[in-house]
C-alpha positions in Angstrom: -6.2 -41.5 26.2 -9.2 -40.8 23.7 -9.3 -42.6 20.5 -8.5 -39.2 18.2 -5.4 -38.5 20.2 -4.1 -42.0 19.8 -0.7 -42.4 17.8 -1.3 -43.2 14.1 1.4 -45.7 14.2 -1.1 -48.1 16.4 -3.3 -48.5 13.5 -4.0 -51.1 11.1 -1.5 -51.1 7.5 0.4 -47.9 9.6 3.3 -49.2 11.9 6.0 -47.0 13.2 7.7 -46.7 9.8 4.9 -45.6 8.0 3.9 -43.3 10.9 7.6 -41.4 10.9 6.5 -40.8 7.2 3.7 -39.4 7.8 4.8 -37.4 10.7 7.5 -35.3 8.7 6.1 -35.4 5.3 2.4 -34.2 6.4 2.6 -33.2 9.8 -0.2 -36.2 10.8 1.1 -37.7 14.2 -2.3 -38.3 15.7 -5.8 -40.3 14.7 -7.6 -37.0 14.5 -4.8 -35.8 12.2 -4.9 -38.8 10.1 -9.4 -38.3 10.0 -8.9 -34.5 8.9 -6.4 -35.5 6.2 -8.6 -34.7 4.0 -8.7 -35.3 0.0 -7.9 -32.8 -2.6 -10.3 -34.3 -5.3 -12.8 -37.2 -6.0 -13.2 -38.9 -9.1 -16.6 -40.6 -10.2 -16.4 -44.2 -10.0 -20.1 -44.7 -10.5 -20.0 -44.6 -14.1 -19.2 -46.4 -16.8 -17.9 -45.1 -20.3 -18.2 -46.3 -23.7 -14.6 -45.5 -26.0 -17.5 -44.0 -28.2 -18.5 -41.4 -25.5 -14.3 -39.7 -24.8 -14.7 -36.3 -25.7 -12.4 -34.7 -22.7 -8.8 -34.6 -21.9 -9.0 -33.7 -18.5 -11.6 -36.1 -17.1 -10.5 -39.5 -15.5 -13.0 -42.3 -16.9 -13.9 -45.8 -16.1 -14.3 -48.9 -19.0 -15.5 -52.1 -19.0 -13.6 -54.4 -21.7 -10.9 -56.9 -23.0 -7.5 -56.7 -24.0 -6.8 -58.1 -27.3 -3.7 -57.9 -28.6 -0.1 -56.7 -27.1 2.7 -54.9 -29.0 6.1 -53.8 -28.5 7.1 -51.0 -30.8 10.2 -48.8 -30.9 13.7 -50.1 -30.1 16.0 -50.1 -27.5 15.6 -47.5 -24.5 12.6 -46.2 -26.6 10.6 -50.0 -26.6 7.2 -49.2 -25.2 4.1 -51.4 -24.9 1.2 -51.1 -26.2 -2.1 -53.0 -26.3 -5.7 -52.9 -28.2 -8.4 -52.7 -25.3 -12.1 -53.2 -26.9 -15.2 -52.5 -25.4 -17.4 -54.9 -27.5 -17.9 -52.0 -30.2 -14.9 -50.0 -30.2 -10.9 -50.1 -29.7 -8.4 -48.4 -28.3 -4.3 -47.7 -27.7 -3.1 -48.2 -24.3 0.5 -47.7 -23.6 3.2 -48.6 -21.1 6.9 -47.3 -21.6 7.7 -48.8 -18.4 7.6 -51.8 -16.4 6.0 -53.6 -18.7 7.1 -57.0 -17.9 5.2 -56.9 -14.9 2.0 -55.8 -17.1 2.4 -58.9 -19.2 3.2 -61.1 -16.4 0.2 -59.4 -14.6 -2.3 -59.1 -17.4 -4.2 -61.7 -19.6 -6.0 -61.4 -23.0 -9.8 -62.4 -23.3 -10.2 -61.2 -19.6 -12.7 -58.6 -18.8 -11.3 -55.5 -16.9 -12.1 -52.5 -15.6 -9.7 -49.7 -17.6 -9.7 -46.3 -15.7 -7.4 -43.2 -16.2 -7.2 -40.3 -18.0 -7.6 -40.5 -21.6 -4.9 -38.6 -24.3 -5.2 -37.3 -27.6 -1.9 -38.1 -29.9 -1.8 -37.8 -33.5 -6.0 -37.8 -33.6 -6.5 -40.9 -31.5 -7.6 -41.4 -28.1 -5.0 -43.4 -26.0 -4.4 -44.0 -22.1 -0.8 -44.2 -20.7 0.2 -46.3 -17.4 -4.1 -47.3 -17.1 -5.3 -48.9 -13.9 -6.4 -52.0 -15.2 -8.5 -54.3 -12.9 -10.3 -57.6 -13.5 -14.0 -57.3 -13.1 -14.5 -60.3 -10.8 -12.1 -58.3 -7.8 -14.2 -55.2 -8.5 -17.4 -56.6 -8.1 -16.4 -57.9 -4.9 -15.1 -55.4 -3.4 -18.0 -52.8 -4.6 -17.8 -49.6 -6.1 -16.2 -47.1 -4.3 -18.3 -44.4 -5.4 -16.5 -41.0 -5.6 -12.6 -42.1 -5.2 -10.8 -39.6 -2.9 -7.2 -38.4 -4.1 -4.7 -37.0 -1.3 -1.7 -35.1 -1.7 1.9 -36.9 -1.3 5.6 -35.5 -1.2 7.8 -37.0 -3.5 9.5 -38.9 0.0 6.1 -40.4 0.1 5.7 -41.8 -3.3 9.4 -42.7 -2.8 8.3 -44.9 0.5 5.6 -46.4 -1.4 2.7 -44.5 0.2 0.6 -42.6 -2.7 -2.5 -41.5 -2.7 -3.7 -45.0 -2.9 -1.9 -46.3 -0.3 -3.1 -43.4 2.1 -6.8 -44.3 0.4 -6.2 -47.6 2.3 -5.5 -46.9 5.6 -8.1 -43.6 5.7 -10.7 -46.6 4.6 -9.4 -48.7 7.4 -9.8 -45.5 9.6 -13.3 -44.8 8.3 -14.4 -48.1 9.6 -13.2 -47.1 13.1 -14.6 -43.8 12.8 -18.2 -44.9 11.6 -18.3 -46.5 15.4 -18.7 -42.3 16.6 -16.5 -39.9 17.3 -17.4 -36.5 19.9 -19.0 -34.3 18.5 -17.7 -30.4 18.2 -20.7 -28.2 17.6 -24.0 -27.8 20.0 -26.9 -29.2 18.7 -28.7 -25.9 18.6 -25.9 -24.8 15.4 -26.3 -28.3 13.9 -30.1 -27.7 13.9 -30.0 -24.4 12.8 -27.6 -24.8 9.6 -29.3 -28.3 9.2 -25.3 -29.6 9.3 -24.6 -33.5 9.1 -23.3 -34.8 12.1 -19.6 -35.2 12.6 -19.4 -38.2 12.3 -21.1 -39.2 9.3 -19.4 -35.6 7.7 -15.7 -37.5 8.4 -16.8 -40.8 6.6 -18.2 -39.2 3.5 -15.3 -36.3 3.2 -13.1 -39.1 2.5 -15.8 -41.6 0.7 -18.9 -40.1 0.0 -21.5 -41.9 -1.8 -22.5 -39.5 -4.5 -21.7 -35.7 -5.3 -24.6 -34.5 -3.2 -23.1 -36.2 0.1 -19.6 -35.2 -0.7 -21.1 -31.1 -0.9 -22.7 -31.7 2.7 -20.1 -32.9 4.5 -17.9 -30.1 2.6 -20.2 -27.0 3.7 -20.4 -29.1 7.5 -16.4 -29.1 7.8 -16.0 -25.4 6.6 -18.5 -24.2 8.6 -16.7 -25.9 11.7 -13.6 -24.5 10.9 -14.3 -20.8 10.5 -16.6 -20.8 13.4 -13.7 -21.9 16.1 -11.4 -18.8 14.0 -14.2 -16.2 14.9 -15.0 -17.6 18.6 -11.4 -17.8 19.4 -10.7 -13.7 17.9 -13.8 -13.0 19.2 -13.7 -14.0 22.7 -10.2 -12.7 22.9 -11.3 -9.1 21.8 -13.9 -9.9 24.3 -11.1 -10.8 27.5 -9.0 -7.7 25.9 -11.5 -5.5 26.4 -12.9 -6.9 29.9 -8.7 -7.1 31.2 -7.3 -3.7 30.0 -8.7 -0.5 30.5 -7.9 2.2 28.0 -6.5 5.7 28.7 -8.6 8.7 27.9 -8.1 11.6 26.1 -11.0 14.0 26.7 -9.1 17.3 25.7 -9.1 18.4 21.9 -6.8 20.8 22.7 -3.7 23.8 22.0 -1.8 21.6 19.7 -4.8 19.4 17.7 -6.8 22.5 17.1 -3.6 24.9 16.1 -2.7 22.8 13.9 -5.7 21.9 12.5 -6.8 25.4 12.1 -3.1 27.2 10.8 -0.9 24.3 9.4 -2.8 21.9 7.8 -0.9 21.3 4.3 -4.4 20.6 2.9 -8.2 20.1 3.4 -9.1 16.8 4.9 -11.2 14.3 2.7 -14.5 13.4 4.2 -13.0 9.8 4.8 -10.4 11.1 6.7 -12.3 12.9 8.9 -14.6 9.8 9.3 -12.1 8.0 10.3 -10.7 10.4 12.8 -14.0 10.8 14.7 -13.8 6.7 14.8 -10.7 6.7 16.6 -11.3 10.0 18.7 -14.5 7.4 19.8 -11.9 5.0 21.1 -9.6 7.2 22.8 -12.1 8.1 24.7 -14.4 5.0 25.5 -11.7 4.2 28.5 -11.2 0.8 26.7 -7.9 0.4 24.9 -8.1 1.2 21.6 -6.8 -1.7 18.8 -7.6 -0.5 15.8 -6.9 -1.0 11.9 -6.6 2.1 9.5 -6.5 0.7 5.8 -6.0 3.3 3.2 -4.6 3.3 -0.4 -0.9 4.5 -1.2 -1.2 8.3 -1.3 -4.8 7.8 0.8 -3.7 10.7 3.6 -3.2 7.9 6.2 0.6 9.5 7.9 -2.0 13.1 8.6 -4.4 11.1 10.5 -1.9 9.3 12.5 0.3 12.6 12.7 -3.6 14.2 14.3 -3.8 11.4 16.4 -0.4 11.7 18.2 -1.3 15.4 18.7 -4.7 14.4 20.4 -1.8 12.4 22.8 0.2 15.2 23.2 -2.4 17.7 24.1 -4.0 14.9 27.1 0.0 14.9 28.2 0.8 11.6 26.5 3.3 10.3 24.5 2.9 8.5 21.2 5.5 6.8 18.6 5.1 5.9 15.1 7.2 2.5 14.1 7.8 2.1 10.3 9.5 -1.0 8.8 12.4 0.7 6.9 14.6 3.6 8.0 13.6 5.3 4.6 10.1 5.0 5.6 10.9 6.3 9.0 13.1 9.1 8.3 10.4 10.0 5.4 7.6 10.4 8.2 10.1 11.6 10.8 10.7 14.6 8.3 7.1 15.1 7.6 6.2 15.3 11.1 9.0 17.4 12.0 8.7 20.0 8.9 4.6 20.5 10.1 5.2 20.5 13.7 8.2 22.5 14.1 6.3 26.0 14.8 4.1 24.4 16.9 6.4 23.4 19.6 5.9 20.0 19.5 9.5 18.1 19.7 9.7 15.0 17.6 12.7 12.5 16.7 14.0 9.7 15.2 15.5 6.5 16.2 17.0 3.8 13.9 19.7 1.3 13.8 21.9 4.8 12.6 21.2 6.8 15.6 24.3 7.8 16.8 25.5 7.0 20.5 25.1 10.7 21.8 21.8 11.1 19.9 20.1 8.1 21.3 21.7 9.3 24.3 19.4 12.9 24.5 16.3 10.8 23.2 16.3 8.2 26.1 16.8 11.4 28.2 13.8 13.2 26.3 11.4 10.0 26.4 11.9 9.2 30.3 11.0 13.2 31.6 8.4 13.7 29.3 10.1 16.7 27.0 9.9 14.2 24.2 6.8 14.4 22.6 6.8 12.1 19.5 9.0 9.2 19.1 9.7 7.7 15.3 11.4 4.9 14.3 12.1 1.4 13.4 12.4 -1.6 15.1 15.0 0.4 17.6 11.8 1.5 19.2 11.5 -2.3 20.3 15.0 -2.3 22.4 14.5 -2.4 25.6 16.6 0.1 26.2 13.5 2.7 25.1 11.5 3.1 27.9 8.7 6.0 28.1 7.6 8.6 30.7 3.9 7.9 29.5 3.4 6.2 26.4 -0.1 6.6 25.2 -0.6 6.2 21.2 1.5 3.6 19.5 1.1 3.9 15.8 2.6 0.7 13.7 2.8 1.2 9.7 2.9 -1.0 7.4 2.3 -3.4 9.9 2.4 -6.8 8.5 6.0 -6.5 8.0 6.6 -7.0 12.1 5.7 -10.2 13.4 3.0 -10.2 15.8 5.7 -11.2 19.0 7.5 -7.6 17.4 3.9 -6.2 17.8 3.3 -7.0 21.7 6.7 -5.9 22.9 5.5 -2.1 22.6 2.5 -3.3 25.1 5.4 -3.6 27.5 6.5 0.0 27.6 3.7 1.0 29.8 2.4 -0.4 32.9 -1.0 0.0 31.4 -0.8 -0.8 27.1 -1.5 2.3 25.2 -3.8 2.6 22.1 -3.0 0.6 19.4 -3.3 2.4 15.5 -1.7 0.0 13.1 -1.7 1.0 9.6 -1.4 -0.4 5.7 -0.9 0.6 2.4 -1.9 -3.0 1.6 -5.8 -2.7 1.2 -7.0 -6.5 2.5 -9.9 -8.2 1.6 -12.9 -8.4 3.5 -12.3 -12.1 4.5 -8.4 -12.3 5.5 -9.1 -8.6 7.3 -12.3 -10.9 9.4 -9.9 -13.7 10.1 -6.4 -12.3 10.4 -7.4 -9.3 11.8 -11.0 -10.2 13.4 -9.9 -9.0 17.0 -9.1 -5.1 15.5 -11.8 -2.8 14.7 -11.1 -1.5 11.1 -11.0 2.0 9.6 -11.0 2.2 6.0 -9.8 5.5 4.0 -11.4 4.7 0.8 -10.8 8.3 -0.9 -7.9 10.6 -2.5 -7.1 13.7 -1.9 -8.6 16.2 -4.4 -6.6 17.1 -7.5 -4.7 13.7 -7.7 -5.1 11.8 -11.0 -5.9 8.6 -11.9 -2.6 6.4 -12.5 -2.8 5.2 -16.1 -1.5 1.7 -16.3 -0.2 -0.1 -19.6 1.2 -3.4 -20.5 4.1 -3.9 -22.9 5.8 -6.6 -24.3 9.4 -6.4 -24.4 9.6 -6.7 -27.9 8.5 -2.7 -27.8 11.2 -1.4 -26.2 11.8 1.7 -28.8 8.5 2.5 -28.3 8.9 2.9 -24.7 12.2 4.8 -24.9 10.5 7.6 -26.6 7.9 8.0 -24.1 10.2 7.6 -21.4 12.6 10.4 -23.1 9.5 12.6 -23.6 8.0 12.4 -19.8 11.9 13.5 -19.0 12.4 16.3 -21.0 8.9 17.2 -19.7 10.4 18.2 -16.5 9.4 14.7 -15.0 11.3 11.7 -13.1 11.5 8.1 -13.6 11.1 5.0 -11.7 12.6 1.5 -13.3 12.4 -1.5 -10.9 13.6 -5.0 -11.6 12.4 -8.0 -9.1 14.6 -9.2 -6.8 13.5 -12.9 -5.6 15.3 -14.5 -2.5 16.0 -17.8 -4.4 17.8 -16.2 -7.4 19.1 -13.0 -6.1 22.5 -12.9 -8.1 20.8 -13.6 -11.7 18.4 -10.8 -10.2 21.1 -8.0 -9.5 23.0 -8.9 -12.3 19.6 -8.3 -14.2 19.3 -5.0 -12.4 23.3 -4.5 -13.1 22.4 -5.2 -16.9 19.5 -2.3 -16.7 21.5 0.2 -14.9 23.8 -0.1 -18.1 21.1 -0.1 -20.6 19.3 2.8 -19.2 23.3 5.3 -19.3 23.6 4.0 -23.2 20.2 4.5 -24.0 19.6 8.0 -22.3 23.6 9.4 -22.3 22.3 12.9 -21.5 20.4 11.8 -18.4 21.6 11.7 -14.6 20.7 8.0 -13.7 21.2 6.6 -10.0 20.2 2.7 -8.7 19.0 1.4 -5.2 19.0 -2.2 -3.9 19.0 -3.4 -0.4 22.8 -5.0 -0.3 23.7 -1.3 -0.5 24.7 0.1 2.8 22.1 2.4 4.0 24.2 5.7 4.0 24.6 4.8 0.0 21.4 4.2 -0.5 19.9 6.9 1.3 22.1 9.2 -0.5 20.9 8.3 -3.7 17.2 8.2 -2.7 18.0 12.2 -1.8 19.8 12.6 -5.1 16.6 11.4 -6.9 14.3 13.4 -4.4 16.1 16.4 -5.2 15.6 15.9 -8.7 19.5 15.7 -9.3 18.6 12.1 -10.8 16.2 11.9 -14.0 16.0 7.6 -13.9 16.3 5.7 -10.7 17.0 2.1 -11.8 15.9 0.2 -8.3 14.9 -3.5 -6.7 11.3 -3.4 -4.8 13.1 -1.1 -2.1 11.4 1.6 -3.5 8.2 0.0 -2.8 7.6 1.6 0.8 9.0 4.9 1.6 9.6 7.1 -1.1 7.7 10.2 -1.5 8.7 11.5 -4.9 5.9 13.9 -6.5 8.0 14.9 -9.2 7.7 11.0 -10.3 5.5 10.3 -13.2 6.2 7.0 -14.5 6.7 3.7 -12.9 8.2 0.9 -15.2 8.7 -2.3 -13.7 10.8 -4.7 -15.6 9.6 -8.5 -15.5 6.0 -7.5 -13.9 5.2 -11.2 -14.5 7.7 -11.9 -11.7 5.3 -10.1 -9.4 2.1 -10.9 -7.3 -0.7 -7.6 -8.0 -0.6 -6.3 -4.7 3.0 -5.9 -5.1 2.1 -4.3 -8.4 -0.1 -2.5 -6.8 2.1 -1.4 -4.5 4.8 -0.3 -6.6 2.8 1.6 -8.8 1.7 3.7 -5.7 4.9 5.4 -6.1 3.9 7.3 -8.6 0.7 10.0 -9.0 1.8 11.8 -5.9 2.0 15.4 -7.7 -0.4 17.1 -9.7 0.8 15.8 -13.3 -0.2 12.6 -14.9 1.1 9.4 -14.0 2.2 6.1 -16.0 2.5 2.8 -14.7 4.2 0.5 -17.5 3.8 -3.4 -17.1 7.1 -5.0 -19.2 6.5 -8.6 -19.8 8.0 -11.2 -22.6 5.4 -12.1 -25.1 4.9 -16.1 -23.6 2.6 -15.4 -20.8 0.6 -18.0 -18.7 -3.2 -17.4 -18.4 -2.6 -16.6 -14.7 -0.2 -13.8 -15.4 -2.5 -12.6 -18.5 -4.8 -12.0 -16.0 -2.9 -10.1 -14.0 -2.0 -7.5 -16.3 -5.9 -7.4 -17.4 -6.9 -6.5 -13.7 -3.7 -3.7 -13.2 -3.9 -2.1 -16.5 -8.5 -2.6 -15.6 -8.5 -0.6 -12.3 -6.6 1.8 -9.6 -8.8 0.4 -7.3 -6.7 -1.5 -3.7 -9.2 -3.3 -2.8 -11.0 -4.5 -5.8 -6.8 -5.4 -6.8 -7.1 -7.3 -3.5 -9.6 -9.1 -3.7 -8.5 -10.5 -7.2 -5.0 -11.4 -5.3 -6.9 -13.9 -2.7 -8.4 -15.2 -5.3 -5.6 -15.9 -7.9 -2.9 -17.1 -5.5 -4.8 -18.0 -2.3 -5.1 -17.0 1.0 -1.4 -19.0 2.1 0.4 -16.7 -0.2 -0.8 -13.0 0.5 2.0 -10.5 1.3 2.1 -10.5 5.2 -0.6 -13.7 6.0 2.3 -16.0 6.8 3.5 -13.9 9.8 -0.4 -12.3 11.0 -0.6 -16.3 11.1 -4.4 -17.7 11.4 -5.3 -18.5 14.9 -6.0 -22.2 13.7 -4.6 -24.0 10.3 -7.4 -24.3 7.9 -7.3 -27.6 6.0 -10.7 -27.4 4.4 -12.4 -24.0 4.2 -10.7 -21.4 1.6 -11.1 -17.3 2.6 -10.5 -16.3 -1.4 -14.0 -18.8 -2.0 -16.0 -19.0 1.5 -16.7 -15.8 2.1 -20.2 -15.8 2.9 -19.9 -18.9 4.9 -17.2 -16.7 7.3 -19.5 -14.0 7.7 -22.4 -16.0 8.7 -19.6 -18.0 10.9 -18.8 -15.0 12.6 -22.2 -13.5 13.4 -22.9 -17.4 14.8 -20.0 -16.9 16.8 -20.3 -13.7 18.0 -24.2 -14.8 19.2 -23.1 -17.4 20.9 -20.9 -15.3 23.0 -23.0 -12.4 23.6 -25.3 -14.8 24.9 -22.7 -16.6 27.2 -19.4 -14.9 27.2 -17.7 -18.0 29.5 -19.0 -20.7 27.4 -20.1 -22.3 30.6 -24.1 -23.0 29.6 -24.4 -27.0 29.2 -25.4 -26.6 25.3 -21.6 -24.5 25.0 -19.3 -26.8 27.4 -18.9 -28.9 23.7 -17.4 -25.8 22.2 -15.1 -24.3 25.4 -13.6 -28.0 25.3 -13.1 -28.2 21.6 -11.5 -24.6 22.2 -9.2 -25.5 24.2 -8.0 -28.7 22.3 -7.4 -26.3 19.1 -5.7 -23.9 21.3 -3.1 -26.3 22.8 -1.0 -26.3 19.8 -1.3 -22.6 19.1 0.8 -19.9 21.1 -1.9 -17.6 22.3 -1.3 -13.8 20.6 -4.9 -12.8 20.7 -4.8 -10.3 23.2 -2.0 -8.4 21.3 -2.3 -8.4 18.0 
């Protein structure tokens, strides 16, 4: 067995004990695990402070001195210890408020030490609590360390004894192994070409690098390493896609593309959207199977391309189905489709979890001879059970809310996969759509249709509640409709619906003479869906509703959109939400309600939403306020490989260069079979034996 896929529990200071630990806390069973374990932070160790030179709370500093005095003060459970620490011109507190008998044991007046920690300002004086405290003599010896690595530890950890310094210890002991050579994982052509350290010599100073300038070149060496195996694994899987599945064609723009385009279009296409509809025509009919991403804003026109599309499959004697991830959201574009298509002969229907027995009944009928044209639904359409005559467009919306094993069941309805269309509301930025969704070429409708108007977006405190009554009362008696939605967060969902239950009440005393209805997903469907029609209908002034309303409903009459607790809320979902609102003509409110103690984070958040309209710059923003790990959908896409190092909200130049490295090295040799490439099909194949292997389907 090679050395990196040795147990960790064979190594020096580990033991089987320590290596169980590891195991469930940090997922580290191997020695390669253990070497990519990789610090969160460094901390200068190089220099020395004076007491004289403290001017910053944050920064951890080092001090050479002696301790002069020690003092107990307070009484009882409150006795802490302190001590005067001296430098030779200046003094200062140090404080223990527990386990101080083993620092008097342990410690000695007169003696010189090293001091380091992080110094604290209390009542106007510098002090350090619970210091490291070593005697100069042990850390002469031993030699500075340079930049000290801190790691990351679960409280089961620190409860087992094994802290960042005691994981400091055995990655040191590790090092020394390492610094013998380890394989390397990129050809020496990249390594020249980047001028990128070495592997080896990048794994030794990630954990203990000598200065700051060593520690940013093994950094930029690791990143790069990690996004390049992403984009050659996407890559050459688009690449074994395209070379294993042909496409079907559709060569005919014909009767029921060209009727419709010409006598029941509800509106003028945008210039975007006919962009993008010559992009996927292109695919449809390149005879390669088409896997493509449409991204377009709430409101962006993206249900009439996909609706043109399905007609460009009907009129080539195909199939297609549309699969939305809520039966609102299905019956909404099952009703669209049906209310624009029903002169032209086309026969469209629906199938949810609802569909009746005697209904599904004339659909699997329809679907197996060919009479039914267009298929929508949920994730019925995955059952088995629906089988096609000859599927030929699948279109997926909102499609990061099926997994990607959901995704490639619809490949199985045909003997040969139809086109693939997948669609969001949820603009993503330019990095997570490279990495998540590298293997689908991407269409972006970046433009409204004319005559809609800007959303204006406002924050409010809760303190201006009257304020917002009146304009809320006005925008009614205007004519118009009201959204209110409250969050409803897995972990506390009974304080949440109580919340809502609270609002509900609020909203009748507040506005007697209004017709006010609520929606949250423990309703039964046929409940809620009544009361989504009573608000549609305009039978209902205030709709008083969880984040269920956040895909699905089509409301133009809406003009404001308050949402209650918008700290609660990550600004896509904000986004999102807000989206509801500004589908008619008039012009639309988005109200932010927040308390008045904010965080800086969530400050920021209202800046951007109440700044700009604009997905994608809101996006953007997202990645880089929560991270990658937590955008809406990213869990379940899933990154072909875990990235422990490299960051898509900061490294997204270093991707793209990473891709188009990638993407050379395959055009040039596709099998990775030239001597210079057999480095990088192994090292591919190592990272792909943990992964389960969707690349050709999602």
């Amino acid at each position: 067995m090679e050395f990196l896929e040795q147990s960790i529990q064979y190594l020096p200071g580990v033991g089987p004990r320590i290596a169980r630990i590891l195991e469930k806390e940090a997922g580290i069973t191997t020695v390669d695990d253990l070497m990519r374990y990789y610090p969160y932070k460094h901390i200068d160790r190089t220099r020395f402070y004076l007491i004289r030179d403290i001017k910053d709370e944050q920064t951890y500093v080092q001090i050479k001195g002696q301790i002069i005095r020690f003092e107990y003060q307070g009484e009882g459970k409150k006795t802490r210890l302190t001590a005067q620490f001296g430098d030779g011109y200046n003094t200062i507190e140090l404080v223990w408020f527990k386990g101080t008998k083993y620092v008097i044991d342990r410690l000695r007046l007169n003696t010189t030490y090293v001091l380091f920690g992080k110094p604290a300002l209390f009542n106007d004086k510098w002090n350090f609590a619970h210091p490291e405290l070593e005697p100069l003599s042990t850390y002469t010896e031993k030699g500075t360390m340079g930049l000290e690595p801190y790691y990351n530890t679960t409280e089961k950890m620190k409860s087992s004894n094994l802290g960042s310094k005691q994981i400091r210890k055995i990655e040191l002991t590790l090092m020394q192994m390492v610094m013998r050579g380890i394989p390397e994982t990129l050809s020496q052509d990249i390594l020249d070409k980047f001028k990128l350290m070495p592997l080896t010599e990048a794994i030794v100073q990630i954990h203990f690098p000598p200065n700051p300038d060593a520690l940013q070149r093994a950094r930029q060496r690791l990143k790069f390493e990690e996004l390049f195996y992403v984009q050659l694994h996407i890559l050459r899987q688009t690449k074994l896609r395209e070379q294993s599945f042909a496409g079907f064609t559709f060569p005919i723009v014909g009767h029921y593309f060209n009727t419709f385009y010409k006598d029941y279009l509800p509106f003028q296409l945008t210039n975007a959207q006919k962009r993008v509809i010559k992009e996927i025509r292109a695919d449809m009919v390149s005879g390669k199977q088409m896997n493509r991403l449409l991204q377009g804003d709430v409101g962006s026109g993206k249900t009439l391309v996909a609706l043109l599309c399905a007609l460009l499959a009907v009129d080539n004697n195909y199939q297609a189905c549309i699969m939305a991830p809520t039966e609102i959201l299905a019956t909404q574009h099952y009703q669209t489709l049906k209310g624009m298509l029903s002169d032209l002969g086309v026969h469209v229907a629906l199938l949810t979890g609802s569909t009746k027995k005697k209904e599904r009944q004339v659909i699997h009928e329809g679907l197996m001879n060919g009479t039914l044209h267009i298929l929508v639904g949920t994730h019925a359409l995955l059952e088995d059970t629906v089988q096609f005559y000859n599927l030929g467009l699948v279109v997926i919306d909102e499609q990061h809310r099926f997994g990607v094993a959901q995704r490639a069941k619809m490949w199985s309805k045909n003997m040969q996969p139809p086109h693939i269309l997948v669609m969001t509301a949820t603009p993503i930025p330019r990095t997570l759509a490279m990495t998540i969704y590298g293997d689908l070429k991407v269409s972006v409708i970046d433009e409204l249709p004319p005559g809609r108007k800007p959303i204006q977006t406002y924050h409010y405190y809760n303190t201006q509640r009257q304020k917002l009554n009146q304009f809320i009362y006005k925008q009614v008696m205007a004519g118009r409709q009201v959204y209110v939605v409250y969050p409803l967060i897995e972990e506390s969902e009974k304080m949440d619906l109580a919340n809502l239950e609270q609002g509900y009440l609020y909203m009748r005393e507040t506005f007697p003479d209004f017709n006010i209805s609520k929606v949250h997903g423990k309703m039964k469907p046929a409940e809620k869906d009544a009361e989504m029609q009573r608000f549609l209908n305009g039978e209902t002034h205030i709709m008083v509703a969880t984040t269920v309303i956040e895909v699905g409903v089509n409301v133009p009459n809406a003009s404001v959109m308050l949402i209650e607790n918008a700290e609660r809320f990550g600004l896509s979902q904000l986004h999102q939400l807000r989206g509801r609102v500004g589908r008619g003509a008039e012009q639309s409110y988005c109200i932010l309600l927040t308390g008045v103690k904010l965080g800086a984070d969530t400050r920021k958040r209202m800046e951007i939403m109440t700044s700009s309209n604009d997905g994608f710059y809101i996006a953007e923003a997202d990645l880089k306020l929560r991270g990658p790990g937590d955008m809406e959908g990213t869990a379940q896409s899933g990154l072909p490989f875990e990235l422990k190092i490299a960051n898509l909200a900061t490294d997204g130049r270093m991707l793209e260069i990473a891709r188009k490295t990638a993407m050379e090295v395959l055009d040039a040799d596709p099998q990775l079979q030239q001597p210079e490439h057999l480095l990088l099909d192994r090292q591919l194949k190592k990272l792909n034996q943990r992964q389960i292997n969707w690349g050709v389907i999602s």
